[in-house]
N, C-alpha and C positions, 0 to 999 in steps of 0.2 A: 696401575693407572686406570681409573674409570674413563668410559666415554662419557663425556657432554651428552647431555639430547640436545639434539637440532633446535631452534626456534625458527618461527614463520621469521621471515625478513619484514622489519619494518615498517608501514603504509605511507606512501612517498607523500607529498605536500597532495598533489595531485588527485588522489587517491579518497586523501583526506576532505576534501573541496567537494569533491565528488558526490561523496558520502552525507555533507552540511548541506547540500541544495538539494539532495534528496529527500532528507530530514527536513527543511523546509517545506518541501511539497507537502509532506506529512502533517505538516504541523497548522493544517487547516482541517475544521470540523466537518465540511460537507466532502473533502477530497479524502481523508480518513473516513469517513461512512460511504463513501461510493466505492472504495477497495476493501471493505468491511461486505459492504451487499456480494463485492465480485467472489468472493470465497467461494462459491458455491459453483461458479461456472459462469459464462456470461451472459448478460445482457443487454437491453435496446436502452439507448438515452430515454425514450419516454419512460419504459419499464422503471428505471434510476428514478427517474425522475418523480413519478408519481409515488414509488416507494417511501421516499426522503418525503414527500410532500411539498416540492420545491419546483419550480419555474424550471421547462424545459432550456431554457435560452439560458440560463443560470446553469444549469446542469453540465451543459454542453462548454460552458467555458470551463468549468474545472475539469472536464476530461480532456479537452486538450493540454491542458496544464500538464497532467499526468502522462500525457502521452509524449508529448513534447521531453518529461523526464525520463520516458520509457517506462513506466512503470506497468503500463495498461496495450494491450493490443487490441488492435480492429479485426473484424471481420465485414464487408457489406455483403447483405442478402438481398439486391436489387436496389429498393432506397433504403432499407433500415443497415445500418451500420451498431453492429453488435459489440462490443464490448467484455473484456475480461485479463486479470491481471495478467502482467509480461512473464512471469517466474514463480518457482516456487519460493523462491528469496524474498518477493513482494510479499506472498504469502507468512509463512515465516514471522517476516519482520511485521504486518500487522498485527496477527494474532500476538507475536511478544510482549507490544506497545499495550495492546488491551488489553492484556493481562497482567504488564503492571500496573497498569491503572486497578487493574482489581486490587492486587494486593494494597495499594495508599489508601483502598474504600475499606475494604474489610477485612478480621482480623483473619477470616481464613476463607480467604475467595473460591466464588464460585465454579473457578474453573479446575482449584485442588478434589471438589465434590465428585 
């Protein structure tokens, strides 16, 4: 008699929900490019802001968005309030999203180089 291997137990409704409102958050271009900048370490909303080329006051709602999904953590250093992603999970899951995207653009993407 062979053993079975184990399988994970399967992701409750819950779990699953969880997961589609996170993917939601994701699934905007400036909250995707503001956790795309975070890679690297954090930064200032202006800093976001001015990078993207985009309205401070604009910036600053999509990061509580993100924060509000946990995706993003704060830091404040008197008034600036710093910026950078929750996990390396956040992490992770943005670099994978971009780099499918490579592969549907090209036949052997940039990031296989």
């Amino acid at each position: 008699m062979t053993a079975q291997p184990s399988q994970a137990p399967a992701q409750t409704d819950a779990d699953l929900d969880m997961a589609v409102e996170m993917l939601r958050l994701l699934a905007d271009h400036t909250r995707l490019a503001i956790l795309d900048l975070l890679r690297d370490g954090e930064l200032s909303v202006g800093t976001i802001a001015n990078q993207l080329g985009r309205p401070v006051p604009g910036v600053s709602q999509h990061l509580a968005k993100l924060r509000t999904g946990r995706l993003v953590h704060t830091r404040r250093d008197g008034v600036t309030v710093y910026y950078r992603q929750a996990n390396e999970h956040v992490d992770a899951l943005v670099r994978n999203v971009l780099q499918q995207a490579e592969h549907l653009r090209f036949e052997n993407p940039p990031h296989h180089a």
